[in-house]
C-alpha positions, 0 to 999 in steps of 0.5 A: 491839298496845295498840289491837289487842286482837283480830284481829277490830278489825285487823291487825298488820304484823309485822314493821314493813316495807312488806312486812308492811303491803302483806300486812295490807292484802291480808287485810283487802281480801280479807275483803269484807264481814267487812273492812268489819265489821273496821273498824267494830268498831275504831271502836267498840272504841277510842271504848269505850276512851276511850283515843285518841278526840278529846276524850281526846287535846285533853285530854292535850294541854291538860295538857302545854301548861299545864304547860309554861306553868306551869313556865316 
């Protein structure tokens, strides 16, 4: 839900079974185009976020890996 904002960046699989994420699959496949537009407007949203792209993540990483040598 944090990454999803809006229905217009994906879908949630609710509740969590193969079920629910075969029927958001089915939804956004049946959209076309505006599926395709779905994806790259998630794209765009999460890069804007700074919060799960690469270079944030290596980062986070970076600092649990010296810490833990730092405190050993």
């Amino acid at each position: 839900p944090e990454i999803l904002a809006t229905p217009e960046i994906g879908r949630l699989a609710d509740p969590i079974t193969a079920e629910a994420f075969a029927a958001a699959i089915r939804e956004v496949l049946s959209l076309g185009d505006r599926g395709s537009s779905m994806g790259a407007k998630a794209r765009l949203s999460l890069r804007g976020q700074g919060r799960f792209d690469i270079a944030t993540g290596r980062e986070r990483l970076k600092k649990i890996y010296l810490g833990a040598l730092n405190a050993s």
